[in-house]
N, C-alpha and C positions, 0 to 999 in steps of 0.2 A: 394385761398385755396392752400395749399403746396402740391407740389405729394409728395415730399418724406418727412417723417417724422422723426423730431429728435431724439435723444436718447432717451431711457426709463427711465424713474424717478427710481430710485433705490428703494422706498419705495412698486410703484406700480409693477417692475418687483417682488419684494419680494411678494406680494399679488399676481402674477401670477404663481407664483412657489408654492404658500402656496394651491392655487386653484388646479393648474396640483396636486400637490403631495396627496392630499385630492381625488381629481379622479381615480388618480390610486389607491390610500389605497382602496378605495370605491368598485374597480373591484376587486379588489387582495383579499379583504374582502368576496365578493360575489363567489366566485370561489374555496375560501376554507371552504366556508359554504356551495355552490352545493356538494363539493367533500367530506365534512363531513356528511350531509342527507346521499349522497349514501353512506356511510361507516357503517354509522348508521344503513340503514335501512337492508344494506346487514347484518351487524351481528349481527343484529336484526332474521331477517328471519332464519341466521345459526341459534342460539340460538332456537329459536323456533322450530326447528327441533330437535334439541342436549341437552337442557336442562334438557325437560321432562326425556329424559333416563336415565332410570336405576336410577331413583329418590328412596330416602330409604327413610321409612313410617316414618314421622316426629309426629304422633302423639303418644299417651298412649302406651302400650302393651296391656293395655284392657280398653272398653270401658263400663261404665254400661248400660243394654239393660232394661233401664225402659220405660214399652210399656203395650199396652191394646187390648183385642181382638177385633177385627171387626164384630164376629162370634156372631149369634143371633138368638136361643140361644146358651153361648159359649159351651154347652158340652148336652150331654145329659145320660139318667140310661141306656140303654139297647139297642144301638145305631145297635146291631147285630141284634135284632129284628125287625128293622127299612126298609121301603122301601128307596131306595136310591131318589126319588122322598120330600121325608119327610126330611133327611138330606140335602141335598142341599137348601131346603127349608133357610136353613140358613146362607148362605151362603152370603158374602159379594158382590152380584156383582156388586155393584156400584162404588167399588173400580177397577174394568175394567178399567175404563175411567181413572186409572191413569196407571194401570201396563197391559199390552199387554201379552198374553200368545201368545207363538208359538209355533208348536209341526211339529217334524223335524220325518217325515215318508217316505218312500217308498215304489214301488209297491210290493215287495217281502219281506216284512217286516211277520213278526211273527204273525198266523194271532190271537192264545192262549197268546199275547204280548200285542197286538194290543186291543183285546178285553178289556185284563185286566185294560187297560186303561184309556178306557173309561167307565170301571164301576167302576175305583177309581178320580184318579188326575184329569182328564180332563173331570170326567160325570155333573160336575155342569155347563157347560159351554152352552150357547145356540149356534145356528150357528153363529151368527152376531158377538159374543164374540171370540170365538177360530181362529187363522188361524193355518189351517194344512197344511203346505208344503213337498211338496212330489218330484219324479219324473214322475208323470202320473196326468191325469188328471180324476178323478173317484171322486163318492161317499163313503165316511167312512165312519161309525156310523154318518149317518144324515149328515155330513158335508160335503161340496166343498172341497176336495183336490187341491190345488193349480199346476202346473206343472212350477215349476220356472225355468228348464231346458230351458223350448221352452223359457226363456227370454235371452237366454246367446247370447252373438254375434256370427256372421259367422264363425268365425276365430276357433271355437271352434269342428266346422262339419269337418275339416282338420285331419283325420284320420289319415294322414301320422306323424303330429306331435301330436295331442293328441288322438293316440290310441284306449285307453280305455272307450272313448266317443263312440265307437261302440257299446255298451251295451246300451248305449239309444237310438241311433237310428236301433238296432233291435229291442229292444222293443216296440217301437212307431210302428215300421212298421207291427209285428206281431199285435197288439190292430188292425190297422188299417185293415186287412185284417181276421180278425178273428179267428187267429187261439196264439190269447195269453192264455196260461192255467196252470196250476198248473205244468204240465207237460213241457211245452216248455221253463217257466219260467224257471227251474231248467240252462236252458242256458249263463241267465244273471247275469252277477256278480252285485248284488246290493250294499254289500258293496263299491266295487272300485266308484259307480255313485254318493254314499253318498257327497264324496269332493265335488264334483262342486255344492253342494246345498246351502255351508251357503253365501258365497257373496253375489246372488240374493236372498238368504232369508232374511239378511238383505235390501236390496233391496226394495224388496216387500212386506216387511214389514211396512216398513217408507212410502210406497205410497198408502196400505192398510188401515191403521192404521196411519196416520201421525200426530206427534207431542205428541203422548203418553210420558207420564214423563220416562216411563223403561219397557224397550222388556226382556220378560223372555222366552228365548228358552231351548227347552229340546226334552226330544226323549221319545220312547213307553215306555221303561223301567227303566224310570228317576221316582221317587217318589220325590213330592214333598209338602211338610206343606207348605200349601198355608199359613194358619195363622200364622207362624213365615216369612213368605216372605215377606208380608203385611206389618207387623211391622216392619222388618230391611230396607225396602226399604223407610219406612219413617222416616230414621235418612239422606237422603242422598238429595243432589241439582241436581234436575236432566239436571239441565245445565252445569252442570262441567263434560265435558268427561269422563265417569266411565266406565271401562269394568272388572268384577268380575266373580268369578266362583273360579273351583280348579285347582291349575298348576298345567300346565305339562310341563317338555323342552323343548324347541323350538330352532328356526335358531340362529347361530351361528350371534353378528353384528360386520363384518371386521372393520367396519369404526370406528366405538366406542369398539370394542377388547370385548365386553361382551355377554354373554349368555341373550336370550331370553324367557319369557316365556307366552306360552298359555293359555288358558281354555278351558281345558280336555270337549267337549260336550257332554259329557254321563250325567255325575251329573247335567248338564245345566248350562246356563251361562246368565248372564245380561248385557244388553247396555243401556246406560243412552239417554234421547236424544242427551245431548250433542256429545256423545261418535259416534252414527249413525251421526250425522251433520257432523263431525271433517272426518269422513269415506266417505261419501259422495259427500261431497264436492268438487267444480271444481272450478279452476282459469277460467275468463272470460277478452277478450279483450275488447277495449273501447267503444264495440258495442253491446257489451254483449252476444257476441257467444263462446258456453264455448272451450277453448282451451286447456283442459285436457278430456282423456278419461274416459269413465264409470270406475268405480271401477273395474268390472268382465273383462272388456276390459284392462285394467292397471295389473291386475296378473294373464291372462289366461296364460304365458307362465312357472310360477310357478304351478298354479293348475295343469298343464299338468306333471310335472315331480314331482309333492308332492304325500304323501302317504295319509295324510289326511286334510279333511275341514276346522276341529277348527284350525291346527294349520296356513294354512293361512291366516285365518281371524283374526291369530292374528300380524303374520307378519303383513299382512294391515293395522291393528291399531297403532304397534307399528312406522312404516311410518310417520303416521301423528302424531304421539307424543302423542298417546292416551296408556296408559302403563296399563298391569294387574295390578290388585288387588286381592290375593290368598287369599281370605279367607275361607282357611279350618282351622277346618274341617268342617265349615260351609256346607260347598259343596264338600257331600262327594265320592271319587271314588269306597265305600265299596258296597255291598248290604246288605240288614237286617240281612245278619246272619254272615255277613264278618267283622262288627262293630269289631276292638280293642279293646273292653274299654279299657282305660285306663285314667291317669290324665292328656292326650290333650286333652279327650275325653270328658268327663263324666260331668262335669259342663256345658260344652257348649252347646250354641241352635243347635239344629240339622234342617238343612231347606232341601237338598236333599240327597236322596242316587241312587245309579247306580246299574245298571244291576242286579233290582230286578226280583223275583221270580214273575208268574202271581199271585199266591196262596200268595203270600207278599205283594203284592201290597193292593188284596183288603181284606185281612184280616188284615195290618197295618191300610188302610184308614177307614177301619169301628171301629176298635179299637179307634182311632186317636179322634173321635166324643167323645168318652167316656172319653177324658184326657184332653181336654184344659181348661185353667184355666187362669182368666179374666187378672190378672195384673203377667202373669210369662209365659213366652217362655216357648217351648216345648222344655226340655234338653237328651243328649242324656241318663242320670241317668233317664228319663221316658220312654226310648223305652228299654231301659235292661227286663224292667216289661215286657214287651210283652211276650219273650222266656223266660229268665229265666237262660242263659248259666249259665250249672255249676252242674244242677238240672235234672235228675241224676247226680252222680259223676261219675259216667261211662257209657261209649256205646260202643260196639262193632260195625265194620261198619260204624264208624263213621270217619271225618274229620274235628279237630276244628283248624286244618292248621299251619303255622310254624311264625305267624307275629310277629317281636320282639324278636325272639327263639334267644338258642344258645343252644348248646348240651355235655352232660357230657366227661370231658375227658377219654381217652382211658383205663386209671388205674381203673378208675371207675368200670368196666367191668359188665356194665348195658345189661342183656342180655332176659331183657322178658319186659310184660307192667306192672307186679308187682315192679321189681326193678326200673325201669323207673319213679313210681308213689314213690317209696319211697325218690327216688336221688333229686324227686323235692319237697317233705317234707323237705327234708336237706338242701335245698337252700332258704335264706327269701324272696328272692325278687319272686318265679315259685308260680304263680298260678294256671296253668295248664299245661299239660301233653301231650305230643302225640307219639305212642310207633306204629313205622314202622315193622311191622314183615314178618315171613316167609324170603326172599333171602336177603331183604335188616337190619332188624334187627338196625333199628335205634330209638333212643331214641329224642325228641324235647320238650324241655322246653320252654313256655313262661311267661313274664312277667305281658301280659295285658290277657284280660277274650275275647271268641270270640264263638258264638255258636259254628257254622262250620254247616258243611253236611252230609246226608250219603253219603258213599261211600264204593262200594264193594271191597272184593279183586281183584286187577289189575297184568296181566300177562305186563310185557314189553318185547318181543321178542328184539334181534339184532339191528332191523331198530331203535329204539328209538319208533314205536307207541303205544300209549298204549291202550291196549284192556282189557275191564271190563265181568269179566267171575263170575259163579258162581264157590264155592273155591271148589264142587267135581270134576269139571270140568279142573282145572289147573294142568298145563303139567310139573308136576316138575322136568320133566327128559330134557324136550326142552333146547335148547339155550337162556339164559336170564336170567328173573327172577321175580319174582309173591312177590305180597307186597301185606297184609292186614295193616286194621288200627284200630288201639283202641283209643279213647281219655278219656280223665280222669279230673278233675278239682277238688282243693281240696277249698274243700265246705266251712271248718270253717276260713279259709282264706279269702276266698271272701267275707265270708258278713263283717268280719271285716274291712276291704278292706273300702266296700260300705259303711259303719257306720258311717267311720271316713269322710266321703265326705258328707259331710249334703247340698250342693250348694244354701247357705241361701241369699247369694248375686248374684244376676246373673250379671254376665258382659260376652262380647263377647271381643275375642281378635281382634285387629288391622290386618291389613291385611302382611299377608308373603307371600311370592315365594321364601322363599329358606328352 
């Protein structure tokens, strides 16, 4: 046997070389395939973070809302004569088990608010049906109040950085020792406790209630037509992250340079499941211990320096790449007598309005039995009927407000509520009138129809407060100055106005935020 071995065949060095050079292709291959997955999946993840933003509504401008009522029976003759026991009776609640109501309360809440409440929007609900989330833990009208406070982390009792978190835990501590009252209450600022509630309301919603197709939150004096809710929430996937309602402006995003927007919680707001999962949701390691904090624990340092709830809960969402959808006026921020009409208005489904009147609430919802109708949403051209703006053509003491206004030039020299009412005859587009007198002596033209309010004559002293006086009583010699109001609507205008608006087609616009 040779130890040392001869040269190498030229054919088979070339087969060793063809070998080596094929091994390395093979590493060199494998190494720019690890380093492409990781390229991949890194801007992959970017993407998924950055894509969803500020996405712009790629479908219709309007969609048609061909839908049927749930409600049975859908309407009824004389719905005011009715026990509320007998209405409800008809009431869809089988459709629960897809849409989640939640009703966003507190312990110093309204109690003329609160009631109205629950003998309109929220009386058809049993206990097991409703959750009411609060900051206290009490009975409401029959219901468990929830206290989703005591759910927040530790981090959160650090009075040195979140303050205003002191207002729950003096309350809690007065409940506790007995001496919480109407009286000592007056101490607590309920509004500022309102923020920290919607994080763990979503929260404690999803682990109450979990897997519902879509969470419909609202507050005491959120109205809402359930029967138009019903129906738009079944044009929608409740797996696709959706979070809707009515914008409002939010945090500014450095990273992506654009403007953000929330949903305003007065009108009330929907989350899709999807939309709570995407919210929810924690990165876990290979052992499956989750290695992201709670949600509440992830922006307690934002709730602590923000003004309000909704709009963090919408930053949150916007985080994980879950984006509004504004569809108003669907979801409106007016209450019943603040409605515009006009042509944003007036063919569309109307589903909530805000910061209604108690006396609104439950004479729209017993009204509301008397108007639906089997195959056609309830448009805002059907809640006009209720009041009637317009009808008188004048009030005195009244307030039909400045929405859409603009005001006659200075040559005009419009100087009472008669020439006021005639300047807006002489304009096509002024359908109504609002004529500021006494110090202020202004005239206000609008374009769209709006009940308004009464409203007495108001002194405004120096500081800027204003104080509501009867008008023998005003000081017209004081520093300041004292405004009555008249409002006016010209009549034969508006119904031709309404005439020309038959809404023989219903369709619902696509969603906006801007």
């Amino acid at each position: 046997m040779a130890i040392l071995r001869g040269p190498v065949e030229p054919r088979r060095m070339g087969l060793m070389l063809t070998k080596r050079l094929a091994r390395t292709l093979v590493v060199v291959l494998a190494l720019l395939m690890t380093v492409g997955i990781m390229l991949t999946r890194h801007m992959y993840d970017r993407a998924e973070s950055v894509l969803p933003f500020h996405r712009q509504h790629t479908g219709p401008a309007a969609y048609s809302f061909k839908s049927a009522s749930r409600f049975s029976p859908v309407t009824f003759d004389d719905p005011e004569g009715m026990s509320r026991h007998d209405l409800c009776a008809s009431f869809p609640s089988y459709l629960l088990n897809h849409v989640q109501p939640v009703l966003k309360i507190g312990h110093s809440e309204n109690k003329e608010r609160l009631d109205a409440s629950f003998s309109s929007v929220s009386s058809c609900f049993n206990t097991d049906d409703l959750l009411v989330i609060s900051d206290l833990d009490e009975v409401v009208h029959g219901h468990q109040a929830i206290d989703v406070l005591a759910d927040l982390p530790a981090d959160y009792y650090n009075l040195d950085n979140n303050p205003s978190f002191r207002n729950y835990t003096a309350q809690k501590e007065m409940r506790n020792n007995g001496t919480l009252n109407e009286e000592t209450q007056t101490a607590i600022d309920g509004w500022i406790l309102d923020k920290y509630k919607f994080l763990p309301m979503v929260e404690r919603a999803w682990l109450a209630k979990p897997d519902k197709a879509f969470y419909f939150f609202y507050e005491a004096d959120t109205y809402i037509f359930w029967d138009n809710v019903f129906r738009f929430l079944q044009s929608f996937n409740p797996d696709t992250p959706i979070y809707m309602g009515s914008p409002s402006p939010g945090r500014h995003d450095d990273e992506q340079d654009v403007e953000t927007w929330f949903a305003n919680g007065g009108p009330g707001l929907v989350l899709s499941r999807g939309a709570i999962k995407a919210l929810l949701h924690r990165e876990t390691d290979a052992n499956g211990h989750y290695v992201d904090p709670h949600v509440t624990e992830k922006w307690q340092d934002l709730v602590a320096g923000e003004c309000c709830g909704d709009s963090v809960l919408g930053w949150a969402l916007w985080n994980v790449t879950v984006q509004l959808q504004g569809y108003w006026p669907m979801f409106n921020p007016h209450p019943l007598h603040g409605i515009p009409f006009s042509d944003s208005y007036w063919c569309q489904p109307v589903m909530t309005l805000h910061k209604t009147t108690p006396k609104d609430m439950i004479d729209l919802w017993h009204w509301e039995f008397g108007q639906r109708q089997l195959h056609r949403p309830m448009l805002y051209s059907d809640v006009w009927r209720l009041q009637h703006p317009g009808e008188p053509s004048t009030l005195e003491n009244w307030d039909n407000g400045d929405w859409d206004s603009w005001q006659p030039p200075a040559e005009a020299s419009v100087s009472g509520p008669g020439a006021c009412e005639q300047y807006c005859r002489s304009q096509d587009d002024c359908l109504q009138w609002n004529w500021r007198g006494g110090d202020e002596k202004k005239c206000i033209l609008m374009r769209s129809v709006r009940y308004g309010a009464a409203r007495k004559p108001e002194y405004f002293p120096d500081d800027g407060k204003r104080e509501t006086l009867p008008e023998d009583e005003l000081d017209t010699q004081a520093q300041g100055k004292w405004v009555e109001y008249q409002s006016g609507w010209v009549e034969d205008r508006i119904e031709s106005w309404r005439n020309e608006r038959t809404s023989d087609d219903v369709e619902r616009s696509g969603y906006d935020i801007e």
